[in-house]
Residue frames relative to the residue before (quaternion, step in Angstrom):
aa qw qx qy qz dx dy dz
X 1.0000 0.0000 0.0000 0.0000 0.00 0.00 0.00
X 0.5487 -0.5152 0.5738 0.3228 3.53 -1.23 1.09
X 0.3373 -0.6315 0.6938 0.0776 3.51 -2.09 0.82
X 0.0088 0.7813 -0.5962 -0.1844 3.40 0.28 0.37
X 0.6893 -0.5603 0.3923 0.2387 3.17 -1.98 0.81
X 0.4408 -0.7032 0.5381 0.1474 3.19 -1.05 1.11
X 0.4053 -0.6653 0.5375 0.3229 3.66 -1.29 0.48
X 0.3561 -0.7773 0.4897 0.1706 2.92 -1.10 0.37
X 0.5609 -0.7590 0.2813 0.1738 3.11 -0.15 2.29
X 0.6067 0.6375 -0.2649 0.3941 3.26 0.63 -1.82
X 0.8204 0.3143 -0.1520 0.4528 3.11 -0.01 -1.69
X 0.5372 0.4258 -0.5728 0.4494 4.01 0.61 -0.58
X 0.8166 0.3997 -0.3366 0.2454 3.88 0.23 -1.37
X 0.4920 0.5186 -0.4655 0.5218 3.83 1.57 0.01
X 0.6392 0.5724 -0.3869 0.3378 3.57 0.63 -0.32
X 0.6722 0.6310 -0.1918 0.3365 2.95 1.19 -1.40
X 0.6121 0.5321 -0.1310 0.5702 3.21 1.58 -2.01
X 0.5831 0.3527 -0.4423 0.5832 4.05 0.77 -0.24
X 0.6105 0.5660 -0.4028 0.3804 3.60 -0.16 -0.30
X 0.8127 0.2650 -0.3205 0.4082 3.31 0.69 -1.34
X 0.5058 0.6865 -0.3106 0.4200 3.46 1.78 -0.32
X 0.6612 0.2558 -0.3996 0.5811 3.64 0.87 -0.06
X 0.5773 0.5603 -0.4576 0.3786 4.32 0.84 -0.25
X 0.5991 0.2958 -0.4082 0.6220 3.90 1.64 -0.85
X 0.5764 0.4665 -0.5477 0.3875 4.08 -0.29 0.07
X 0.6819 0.4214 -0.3644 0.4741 3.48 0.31 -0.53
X 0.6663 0.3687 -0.2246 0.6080 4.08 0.81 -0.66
X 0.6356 -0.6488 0.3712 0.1931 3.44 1.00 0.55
X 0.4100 0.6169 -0.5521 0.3828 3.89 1.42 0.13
X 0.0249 -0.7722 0.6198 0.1379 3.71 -0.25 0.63
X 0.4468 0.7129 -0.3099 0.4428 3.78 1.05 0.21
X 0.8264 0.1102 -0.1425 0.5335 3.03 0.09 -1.46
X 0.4951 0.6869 -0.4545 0.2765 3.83 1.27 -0.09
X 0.4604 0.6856 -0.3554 0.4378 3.19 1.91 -0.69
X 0.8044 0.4069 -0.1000 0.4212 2.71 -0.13 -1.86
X 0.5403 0.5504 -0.4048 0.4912 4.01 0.74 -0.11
X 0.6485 0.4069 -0.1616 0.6227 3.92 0.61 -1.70
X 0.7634 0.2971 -0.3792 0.4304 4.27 0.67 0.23
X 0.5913 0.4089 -0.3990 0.5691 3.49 1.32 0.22
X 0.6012 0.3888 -0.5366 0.4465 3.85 0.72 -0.29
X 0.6543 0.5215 -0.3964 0.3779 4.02 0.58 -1.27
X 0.4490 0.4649 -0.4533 0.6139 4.17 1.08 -0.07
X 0.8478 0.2900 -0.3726 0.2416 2.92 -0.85 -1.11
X 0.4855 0.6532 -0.3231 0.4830 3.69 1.47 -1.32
X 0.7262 0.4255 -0.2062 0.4991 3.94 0.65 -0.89
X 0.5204 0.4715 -0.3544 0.6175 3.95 1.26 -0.39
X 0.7434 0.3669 -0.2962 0.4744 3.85 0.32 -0.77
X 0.4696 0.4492 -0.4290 0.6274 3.72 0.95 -0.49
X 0.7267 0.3116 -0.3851 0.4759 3.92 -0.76 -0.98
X 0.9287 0.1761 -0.2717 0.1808 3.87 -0.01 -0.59
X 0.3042 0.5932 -0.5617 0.4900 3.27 1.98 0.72
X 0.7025 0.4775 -0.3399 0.4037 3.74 0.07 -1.05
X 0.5825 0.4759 -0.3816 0.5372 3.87 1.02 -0.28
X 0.6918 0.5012 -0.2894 0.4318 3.54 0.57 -0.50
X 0.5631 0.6270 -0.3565 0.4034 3.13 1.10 -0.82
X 0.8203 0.3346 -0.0554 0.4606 2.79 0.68 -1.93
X 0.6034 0.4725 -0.3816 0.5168 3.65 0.76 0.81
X 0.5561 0.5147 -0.3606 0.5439 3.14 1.57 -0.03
X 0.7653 0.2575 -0.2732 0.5229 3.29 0.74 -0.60
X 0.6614 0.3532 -0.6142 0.2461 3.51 0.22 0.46
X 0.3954 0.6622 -0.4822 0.4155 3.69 1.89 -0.22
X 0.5251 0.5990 -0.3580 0.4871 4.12 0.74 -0.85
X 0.8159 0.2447 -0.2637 0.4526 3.65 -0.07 -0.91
């Protein structure tokens, strides 16, 4: 049976948290825009550190 591809959480939930961080900058929340654009720029850095781990466990599992 096929595995179909999985989304990738991390990056949907940095996306999401940038989004609402430029929707409270524009309405002027200069607070929570912070704190929104520092939980996407984590999480965005957790998905960077564990795509590149995968990678590179994929390819040494391959050889």
């Amino acid at each position: 049976m096929l595995a179909l591809p999985q989304e990738p959480k991390m990056l949907h939930y940095a996306v999401v948290f940038f989004v609402i961080a430029l929707i409270a900058a524009v309405f002027g929340f200069g607070g929570i825009a912070a704190s929104a654009v520092g939980i996407a720029k984590i999480l965005f850095i957790v998905f960077l550190i564990l795509a590149v781990a995968s990678f590179l466990f994929g390819l040494i599992k391959g050889i």
